[in-house]
N, C-alpha and C positions, 0 to 999 in steps of 0.2 A: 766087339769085346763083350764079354759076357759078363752079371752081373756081380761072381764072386773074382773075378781077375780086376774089375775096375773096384769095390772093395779093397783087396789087396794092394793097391796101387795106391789108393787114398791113405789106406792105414801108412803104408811104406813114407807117401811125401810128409804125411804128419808128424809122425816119430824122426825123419828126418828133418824137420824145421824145430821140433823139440829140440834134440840134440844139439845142432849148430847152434841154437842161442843161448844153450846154456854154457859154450864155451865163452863166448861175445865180454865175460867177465877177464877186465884184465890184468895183470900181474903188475903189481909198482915195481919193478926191478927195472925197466927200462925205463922210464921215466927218474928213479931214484937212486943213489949211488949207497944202497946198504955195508958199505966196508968203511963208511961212514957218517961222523957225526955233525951236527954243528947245535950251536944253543942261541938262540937269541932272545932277545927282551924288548917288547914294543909295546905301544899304544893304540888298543882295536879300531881300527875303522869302519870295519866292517864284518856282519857273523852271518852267512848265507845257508842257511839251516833247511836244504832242497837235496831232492835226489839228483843223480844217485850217488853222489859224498859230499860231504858236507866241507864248506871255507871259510876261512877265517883270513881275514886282509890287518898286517898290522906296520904301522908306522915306526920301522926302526931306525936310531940312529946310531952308527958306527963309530970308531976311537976317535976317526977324526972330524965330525960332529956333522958327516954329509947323510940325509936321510933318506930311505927310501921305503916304496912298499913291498913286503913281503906276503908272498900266499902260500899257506896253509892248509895244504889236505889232511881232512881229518875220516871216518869212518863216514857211512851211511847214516841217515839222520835216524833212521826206526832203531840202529841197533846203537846209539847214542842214547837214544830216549831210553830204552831199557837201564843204562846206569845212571840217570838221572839229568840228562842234559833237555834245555828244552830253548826255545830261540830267542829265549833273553837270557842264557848261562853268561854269554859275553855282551854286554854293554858297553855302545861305542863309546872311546874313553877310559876303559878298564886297562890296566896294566897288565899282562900276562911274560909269562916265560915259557919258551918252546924246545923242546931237544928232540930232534932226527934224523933221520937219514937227509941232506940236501938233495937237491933236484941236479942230473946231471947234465941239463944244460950249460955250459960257456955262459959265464955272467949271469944265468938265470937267481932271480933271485925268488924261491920256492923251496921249502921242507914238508917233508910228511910227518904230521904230529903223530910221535909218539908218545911223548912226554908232557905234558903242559900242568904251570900252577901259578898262581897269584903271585904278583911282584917278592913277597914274602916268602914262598915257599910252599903256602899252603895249599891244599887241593882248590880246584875248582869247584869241584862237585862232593860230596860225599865220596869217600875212598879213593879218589882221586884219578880217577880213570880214563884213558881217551876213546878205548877201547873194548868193546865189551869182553868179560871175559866168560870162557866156554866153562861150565860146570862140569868137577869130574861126574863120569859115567860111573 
């Protein structure tokens, strides 16, 4: 093999392991039932503020006073830090309120935050964000 077809062959596997891992990112749709909602209200146990998305563990309990723990996906923790979040935003013991899509496991008990604010109402953060948001172009 001569020395510009083994080039060519190297460019080719690189650009192809490029590609494939940029797909490797994956959609919450399978995991998450977006046609809907749920809201809950607990008390943090836990705030796991790591790549590559950030959890939140919180202690709810239900009408009929049986409690459990709930988890929490939230974004990526760099693009949290962008709207103010850093890994003491939840302190175990904080009250929080969460609204999203449920997790579409059978009994699983998991939402993906997309809503969340202080027992009150109030933001967590400044503007109240889980999310960061994309600035118009």
């Amino acid at each position: 093999m001569n020395i510009r077809r083994w080039w060519m062959a190297a460019a080719t596997a690189g650009l192809t392991v490029l590609v494939t891992s940029s797909f490797a990112h994956h959609s919450s749709t399978p995991f998450y039932d977006s046609s809907k909602s749920v809201d809950i209200e607990g008390t943090v146990a836990r705030f796991i503020f790591k790549n590559p998305h950030a959890f939140l563990y919180l202690n709810v309990t239900d009408a009929n006073g049986t409690s459990a723990e709930w988890q929490v996906e939230l974004g990526a923790p760099v693009s949290l830090s962008r709207t103010g979040w850093t890994p003491e935003t939840l302190p175990v013991g904080m009250v929080v309120k969460v609204s999203g899509p449920p997790a579409r496991t059978e009994g699983a008990t998991g939402v993906l935050g997309r809503r969340m604010t202080r027992a009150d109402g109030s933001p967590i953060v400044s503007g109240g964000r889980v999310e960061e948001v994309t600035p118009p172009r």
